[in-house]
One Martini backbone bead per residue (centre of mass of N, CA, C, O) as a GRO file, in nm:
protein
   57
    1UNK     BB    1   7.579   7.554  10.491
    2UNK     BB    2   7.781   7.266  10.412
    3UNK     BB    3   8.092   7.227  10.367
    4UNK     BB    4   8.395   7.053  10.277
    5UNK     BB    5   8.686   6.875  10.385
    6UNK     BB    6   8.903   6.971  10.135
    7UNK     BB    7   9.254   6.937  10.159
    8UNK     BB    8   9.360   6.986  10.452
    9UNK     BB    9   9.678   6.906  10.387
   10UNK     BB   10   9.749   7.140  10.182
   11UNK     BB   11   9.875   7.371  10.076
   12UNK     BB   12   9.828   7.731  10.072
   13UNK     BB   13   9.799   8.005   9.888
   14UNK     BB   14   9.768   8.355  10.041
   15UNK     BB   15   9.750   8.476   9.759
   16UNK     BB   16   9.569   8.272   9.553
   17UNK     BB   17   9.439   8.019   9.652
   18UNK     BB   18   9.684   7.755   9.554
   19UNK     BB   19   9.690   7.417   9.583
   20UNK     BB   20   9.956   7.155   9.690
   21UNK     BB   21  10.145   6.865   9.759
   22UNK     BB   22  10.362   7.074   9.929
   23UNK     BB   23  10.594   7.292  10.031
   24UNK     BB   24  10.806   7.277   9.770
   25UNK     BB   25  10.583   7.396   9.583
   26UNK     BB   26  10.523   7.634   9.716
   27UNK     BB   27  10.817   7.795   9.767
   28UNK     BB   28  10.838   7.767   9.414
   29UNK     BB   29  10.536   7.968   9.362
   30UNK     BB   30  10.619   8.200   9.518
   31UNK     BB   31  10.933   8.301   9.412
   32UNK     BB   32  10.832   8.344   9.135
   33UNK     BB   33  10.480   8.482   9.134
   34UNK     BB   34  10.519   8.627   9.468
   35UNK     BB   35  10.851   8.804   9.491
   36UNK     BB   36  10.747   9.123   9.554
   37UNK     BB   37  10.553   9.028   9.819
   38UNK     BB   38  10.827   8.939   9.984
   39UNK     BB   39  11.016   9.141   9.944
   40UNK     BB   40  10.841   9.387  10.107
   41UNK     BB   41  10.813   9.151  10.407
   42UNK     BB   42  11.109   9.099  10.502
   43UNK     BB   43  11.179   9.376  10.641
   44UNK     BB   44  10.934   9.295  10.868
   45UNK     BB   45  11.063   9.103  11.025
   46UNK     BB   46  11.091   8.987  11.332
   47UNK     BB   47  11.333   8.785  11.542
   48UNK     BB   48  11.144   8.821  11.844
   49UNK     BB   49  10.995   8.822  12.146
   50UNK     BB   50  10.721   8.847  12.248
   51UNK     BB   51  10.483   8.981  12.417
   52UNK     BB   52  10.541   8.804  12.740
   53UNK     BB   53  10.750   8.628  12.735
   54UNK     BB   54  10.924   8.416  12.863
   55UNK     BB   55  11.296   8.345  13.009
   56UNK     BB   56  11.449   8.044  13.104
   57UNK     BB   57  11.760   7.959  13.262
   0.00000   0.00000   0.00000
């Protein structure tokens, strides 16, 4: 079976699986919707580089 390749452009909440029209659109329907599980994994964030890495000066 070979599915069809449609709104692969539009994002998609990795949440509920619905896709939206922008990004701003999705921005404001995970802080509504899905607030507890982004609240969750904020604190888990590091911003930091990646094991190998390299940094050119």
């Amino acid at each position: 079976m070979v599915l069809p390749l449609v709104d692969e452009n539009k994002p998609k909440c990795y949440y509920c699986y619905e896709m939206f029209d922008n990004i701003e659109k999705l921005r404001e329907h995970q802080k509504i919707e899905h607030n507890e599980a982004l609240k969750s994994h904020e604190n888990e964030i590091k911003r930091e580089p990646a094991p190998g890495d390299v940094t050119v000066f």
